[in-house]
C-alpha positions in Angstrom: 21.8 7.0 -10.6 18.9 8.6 -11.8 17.6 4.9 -13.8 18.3 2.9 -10.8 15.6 5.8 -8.9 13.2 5.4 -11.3 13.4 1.4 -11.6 13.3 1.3 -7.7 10.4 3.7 -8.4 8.9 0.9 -10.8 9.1 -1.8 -8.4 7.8 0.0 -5.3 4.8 1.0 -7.2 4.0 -2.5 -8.5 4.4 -3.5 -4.8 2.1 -1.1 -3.4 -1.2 -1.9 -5.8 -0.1 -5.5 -5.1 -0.2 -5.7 -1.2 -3.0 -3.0 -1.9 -4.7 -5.5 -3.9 -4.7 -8.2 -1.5 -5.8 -6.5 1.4 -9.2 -8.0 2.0 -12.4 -5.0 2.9 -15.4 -7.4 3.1 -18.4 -5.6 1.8 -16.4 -3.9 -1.4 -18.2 -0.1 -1.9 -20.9 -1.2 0.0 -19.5 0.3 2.9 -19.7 3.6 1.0 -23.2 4.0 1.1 -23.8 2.4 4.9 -23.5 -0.7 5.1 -20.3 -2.8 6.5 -19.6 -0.6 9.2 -21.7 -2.9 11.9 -18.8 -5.1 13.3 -14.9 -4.2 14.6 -11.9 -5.9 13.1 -8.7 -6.3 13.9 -5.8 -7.4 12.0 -4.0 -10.5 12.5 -1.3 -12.8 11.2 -0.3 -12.3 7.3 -3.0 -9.4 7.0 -1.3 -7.7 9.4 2.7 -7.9 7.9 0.6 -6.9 4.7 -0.9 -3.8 6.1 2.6 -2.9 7.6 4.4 -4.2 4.3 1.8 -1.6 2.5 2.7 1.3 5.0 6.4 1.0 4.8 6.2 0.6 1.2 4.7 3.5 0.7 6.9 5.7 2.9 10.0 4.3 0.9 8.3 5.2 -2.2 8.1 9.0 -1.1 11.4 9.1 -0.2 12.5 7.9 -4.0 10.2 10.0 -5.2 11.7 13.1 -3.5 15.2 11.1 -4.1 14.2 11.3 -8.3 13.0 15.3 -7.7 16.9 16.0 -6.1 18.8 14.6 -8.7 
């Protein structure tokens, strides 16, 4: 049971920097420094399932982790 945790662990994780991955900022780390922050965007369409894909994701990925931790 423990293996099947950490594999679901595995493939969560390569999930996550995926949808992480294709989540589009714009201005990269200019925004850091100043810059980017001029207009308002909302999310629409696929950028929106990924940014809701990314949340869930996540959340499941805490809960195997805690899940590894009790075993």
């Amino acid at each position: 049971m423990h293996s099947a945790i950490l594999v679901i662990q595995i493939v969560l994780a390569v999930l996550i920097t995926g949808s992480i991955l294709l989540q589009s900022q714009g201005a990269g780390l200019g925004s850091t420094w100043g810059g980017g922050g001029e207009t308002y965007h909302t999310r629409r369409g696929l950028e929106k399932v990924l940014f809701y894909f990314t949340i869930v994701a996540t959340g499941l990925f805490a809960v195997a982790s805690v899940a590894a931790v009790a075993w």
